[in-house]
C-alpha positions in Angstrom: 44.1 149.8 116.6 44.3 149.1 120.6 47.9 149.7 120.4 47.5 153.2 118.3 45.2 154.1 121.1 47.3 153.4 124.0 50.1 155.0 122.3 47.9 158.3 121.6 47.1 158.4 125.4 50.8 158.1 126.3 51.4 161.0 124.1 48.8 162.9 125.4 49.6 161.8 129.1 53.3 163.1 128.8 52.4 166.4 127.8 50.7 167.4 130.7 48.8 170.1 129.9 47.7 171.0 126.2 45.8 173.4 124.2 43.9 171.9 121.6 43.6 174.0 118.0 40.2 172.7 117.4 38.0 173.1 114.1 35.0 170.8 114.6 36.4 168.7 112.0 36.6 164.6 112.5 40.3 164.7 113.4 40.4 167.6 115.8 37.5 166.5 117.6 38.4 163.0 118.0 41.9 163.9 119.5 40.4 166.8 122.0 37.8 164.2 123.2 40.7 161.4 124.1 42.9 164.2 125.8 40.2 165.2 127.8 39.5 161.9 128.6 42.9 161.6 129.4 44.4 165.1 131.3 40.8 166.3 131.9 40.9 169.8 133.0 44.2 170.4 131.9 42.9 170.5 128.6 41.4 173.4 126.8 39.9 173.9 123.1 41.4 176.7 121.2 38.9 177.9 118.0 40.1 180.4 115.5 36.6 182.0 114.1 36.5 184.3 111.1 34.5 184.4 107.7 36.9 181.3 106.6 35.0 179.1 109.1 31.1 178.2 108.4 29.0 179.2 111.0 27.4 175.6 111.4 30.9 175.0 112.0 31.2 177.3 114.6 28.9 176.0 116.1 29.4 172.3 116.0 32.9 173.2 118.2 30.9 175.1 121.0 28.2 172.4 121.4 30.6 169.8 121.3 32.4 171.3 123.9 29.6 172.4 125.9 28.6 169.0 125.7 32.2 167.4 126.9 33.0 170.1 129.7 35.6 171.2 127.8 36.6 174.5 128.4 36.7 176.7 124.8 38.2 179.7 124.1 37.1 180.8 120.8 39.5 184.0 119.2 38.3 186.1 116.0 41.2 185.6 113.4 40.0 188.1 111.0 42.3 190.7 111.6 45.7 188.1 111.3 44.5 187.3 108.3 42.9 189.8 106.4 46.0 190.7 104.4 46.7 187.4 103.4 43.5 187.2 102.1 43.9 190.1 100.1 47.0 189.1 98.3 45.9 185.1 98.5 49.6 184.1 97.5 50.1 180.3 96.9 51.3 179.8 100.8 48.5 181.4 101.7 48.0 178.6 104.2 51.3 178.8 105.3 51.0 182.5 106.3 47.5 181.8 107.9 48.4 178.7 109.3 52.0 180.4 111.2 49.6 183.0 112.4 46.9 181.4 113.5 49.2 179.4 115.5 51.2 182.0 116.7 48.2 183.3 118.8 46.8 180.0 119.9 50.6 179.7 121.6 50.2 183.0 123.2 46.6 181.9 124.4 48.0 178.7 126.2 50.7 180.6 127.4 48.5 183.1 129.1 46.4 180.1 130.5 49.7 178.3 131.7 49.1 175.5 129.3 52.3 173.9 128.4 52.3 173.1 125.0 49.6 172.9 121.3 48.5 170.3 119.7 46.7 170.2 116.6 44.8 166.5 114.5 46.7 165.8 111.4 47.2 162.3 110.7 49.1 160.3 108.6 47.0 160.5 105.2 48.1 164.7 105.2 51.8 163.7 104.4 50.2 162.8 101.1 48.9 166.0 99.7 50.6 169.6 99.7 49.8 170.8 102.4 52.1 174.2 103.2 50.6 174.8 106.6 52.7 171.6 107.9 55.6 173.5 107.4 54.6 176.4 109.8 53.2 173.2 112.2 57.0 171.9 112.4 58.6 175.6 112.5 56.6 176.1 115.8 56.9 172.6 117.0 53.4 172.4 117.4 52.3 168.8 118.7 51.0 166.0 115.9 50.0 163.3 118.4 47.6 161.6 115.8 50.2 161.3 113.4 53.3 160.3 115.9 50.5 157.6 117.0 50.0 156.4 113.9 47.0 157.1 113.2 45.0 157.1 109.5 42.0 158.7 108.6 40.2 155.2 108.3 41.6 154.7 112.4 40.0 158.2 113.5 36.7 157.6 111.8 36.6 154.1 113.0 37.8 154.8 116.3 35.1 158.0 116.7 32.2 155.5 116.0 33.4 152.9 118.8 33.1 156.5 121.1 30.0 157.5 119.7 31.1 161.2 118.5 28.7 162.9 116.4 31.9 163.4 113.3 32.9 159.8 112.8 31.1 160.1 109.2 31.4 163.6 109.1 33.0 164.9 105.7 36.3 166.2 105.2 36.3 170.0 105.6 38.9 172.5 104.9 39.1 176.4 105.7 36.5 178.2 103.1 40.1 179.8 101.6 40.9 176.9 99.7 37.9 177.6 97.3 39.5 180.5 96.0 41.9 180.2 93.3 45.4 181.8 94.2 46.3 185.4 93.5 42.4 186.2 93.5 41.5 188.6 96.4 39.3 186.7 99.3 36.8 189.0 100.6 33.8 188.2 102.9 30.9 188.6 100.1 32.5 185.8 98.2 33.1 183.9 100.8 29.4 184.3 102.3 28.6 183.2 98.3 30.5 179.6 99.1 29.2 179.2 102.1 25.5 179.7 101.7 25.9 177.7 98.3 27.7 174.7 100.0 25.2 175.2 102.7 22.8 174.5 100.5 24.0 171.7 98.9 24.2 170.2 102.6 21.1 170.6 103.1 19.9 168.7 99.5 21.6 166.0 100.9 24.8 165.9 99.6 27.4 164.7 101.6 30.8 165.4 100.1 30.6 169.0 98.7 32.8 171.8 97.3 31.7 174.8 95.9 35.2 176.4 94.2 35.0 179.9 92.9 36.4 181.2 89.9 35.3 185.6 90.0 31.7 184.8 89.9 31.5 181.6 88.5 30.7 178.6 90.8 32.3 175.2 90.2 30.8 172.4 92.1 32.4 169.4 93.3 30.4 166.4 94.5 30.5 162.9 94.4 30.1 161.2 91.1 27.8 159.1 92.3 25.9 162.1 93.0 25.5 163.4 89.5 21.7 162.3 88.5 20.8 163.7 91.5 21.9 167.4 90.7 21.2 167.0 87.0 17.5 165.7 87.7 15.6 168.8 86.4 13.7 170.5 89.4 16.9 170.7 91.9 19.2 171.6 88.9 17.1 174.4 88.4 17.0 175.2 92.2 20.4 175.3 92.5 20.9 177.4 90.0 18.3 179.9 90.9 19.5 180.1 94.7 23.4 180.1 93.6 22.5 182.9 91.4 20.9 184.8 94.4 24.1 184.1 96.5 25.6 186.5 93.8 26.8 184.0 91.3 26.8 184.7 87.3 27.2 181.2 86.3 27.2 177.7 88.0 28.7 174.9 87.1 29.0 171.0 87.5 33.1 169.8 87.5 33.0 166.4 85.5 35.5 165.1 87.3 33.7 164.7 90.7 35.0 165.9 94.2 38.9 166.3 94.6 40.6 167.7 97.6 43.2 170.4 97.6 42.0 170.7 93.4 42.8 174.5 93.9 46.8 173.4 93.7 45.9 172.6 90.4 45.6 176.2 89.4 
């Protein structure tokens, strides 16, 4: 593990200067903190903000930032990806991805930062995951993965530091909810993330809320089952989901899998 770490801070210490795309999430947050730690003010966060992100989200990145002295800038994506979100092909996160990091590029450019980096690790090679290919098209910087880093290492690693994500749950862009071909618009996905919000806020730690039309799938833990199914909270969740705006709602028997939507 000491050796991954040294290596990540070589990495980091080569590049000089680096622009961080940063989501709040346990990977991007653990690699910004070490190159801050390690190139200081030659580091900056970059945060692409739209309807895709949750707002707690959104605000996770600036108070973590705030908190560091890490200097944010935070971009409103909606317009680079509103048409991909209306057509919602199956490299949907290619297109977003390629576009999203177009413009982080063009921000470090303009703030003379020398290259982007962004905090996949090695356990991403694993699942389809189209957005790599626009990564490597635009040689944008893996220094997690090129270190050698797992997901077990980053959450591990985060604790030692005391970051506030080393137990955080794997998140992903509000998108992936949505099976492909059906139009993304910003009602439905205020519906996912008011309903996963919820859920959150039950005390469920591993959530998905996918959405088929008006139909709401949910994904947690199997472990997690009695809990839902125990009579009053079943009947809250249904109740509140169907003020979100759904028709039905619905428990997957199969428990939380990520990236399921490639299924469809």
């Amino acid at each position: 593990m000491n050796e991954k770490y040294e290596s990540l801070k070589e990495i980091l210490a080569k590049l000089k200067s680096v622009a961080i795309a940063f989501s709040g999430g346990v990977d991007s947050t653990f690699l910004l903190k070490v190159a801050h730690d390690v190139l200081g003010e030659n580091v900056i966060a970059v945060t692409a903000a739209s309807k895709a992100l949750p707002q707690r989200e959104l605000d996770d990145t600036k108070n973590f930032c705030r908190a560091e002295g890490i200097r944010q800038i935070i971009f409103d994506s909606t317009d680079l990806i509103k048409d991909i979100f209306l057509q919602n092909p199956k490299n949907r996160c290619y297109i977003c991805k390629r576009a999203i990091f177009e413009k982080i590029l063009q921000i470090a450019a303009e703030n003379n930062i020398s290259y982007v980096a962004e905090g996949s690790n090695l356990d991403d090679e694993g699942d389809y995951r189209p957005g790599m290919q626009a990564i490597a098209e635009l040689k944008i910087k893996s220094p997690l993965r090129d270190a050698g880093f797992w997901k077990k290492d980053i959450r591990e690693l985060s604790q030692k530091m005391n970051l506030p994500t080393w137990n955080k749950p794997s998140l992903a862009c509000l998108a992936s909810r949505f099976v492909y071909g059906e139009t993304i618009t910003d009602e439905k996905l205020e519906m996912v993330g008011k309903a996963e919000q919820f859920l959150f806020d039950c005390g469920f730690k591993q959530v998905r809320v996918r959405i088929h039309d008006k139909i709401a799938r949910i994904e947690i833990l199997p472990d997690d089952f009695d809990k839902l199914i125990e009579k009053n909270l079943r009947e809250e969740v249904t109740n509140k989901f169907k003020n979100y705006g759904f028709t039905y709602v619905t428990l997957d028997l199969g428990g939380y899998k990520s990236g399921s939507m490639n299924l469809f």
